[in-house]
Steps between C-alpha positions, in 0.01 A plus 500: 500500500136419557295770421123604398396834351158612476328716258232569276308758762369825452151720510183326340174590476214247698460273242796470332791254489900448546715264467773457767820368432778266695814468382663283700910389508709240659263246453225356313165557530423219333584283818361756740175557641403861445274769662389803441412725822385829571465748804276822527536781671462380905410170424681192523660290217250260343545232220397612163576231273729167478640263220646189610793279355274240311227522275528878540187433787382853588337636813369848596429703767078572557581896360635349180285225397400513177656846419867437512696192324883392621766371230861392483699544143786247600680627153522848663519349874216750559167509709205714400150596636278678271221651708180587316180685613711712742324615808621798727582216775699368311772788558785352667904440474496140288812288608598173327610243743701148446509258756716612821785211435567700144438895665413592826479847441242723336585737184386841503146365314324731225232723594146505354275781556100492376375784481299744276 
């Protein structure tokens, strides 16, 4: 069964960090194109981060540029995204995403909440 499960989230303090975690199953994330995504409260879903199959090329969405960094540990057939200099904006539910032909379907994501 293909399957990713978020987590990693909790209640930081502007400023701080986390590190989010994807553990993924049923395939390898190795050969998959990853993305981490996030949605706050009455907005819409926007790109966060993305890691793609070959020479682990990296892009980011304008809010995380230069704050957050994406990762893959094929060993563990995990994703990550350590966030850093956490800003209250930044509160959201983080989903990790593989392409659609591996899962069309969103987990239940991890939520992050900045605030002091």
């Amino acid at each position: 069964q293909v399957k990713l499960v978020e987590s990693g989230g909790g209640l930081v303090q502007p400023g701080g960090s986390l590190r989010l975690s994807c553990a993924a199953s049923g395939f390898s994330v190795s050969s998959a194109a990853m993305s981490w995504y996030r949605q706050a409260p009455g907005k819409e879903r926007e790109l966060v981060a993305h890691i793609n199959t070959r020479g682990f090329s990296t892009t980011f969405g304008d809010s995380a540029k230069g704050r957050f960094t994406i990762s893959r540990d094929n060993v563990k057939n995990m994703v990550y995204l350590q966030m850093n200099n956490l800003k209250p904006e930044d509160t959201a539910v983080y989903f990790c995403r593989a392409p659609p032909n591996i899962l069309d379907t969103w987990g239940q994501g991890t939520l992050v909440t900045v605030s002091s």
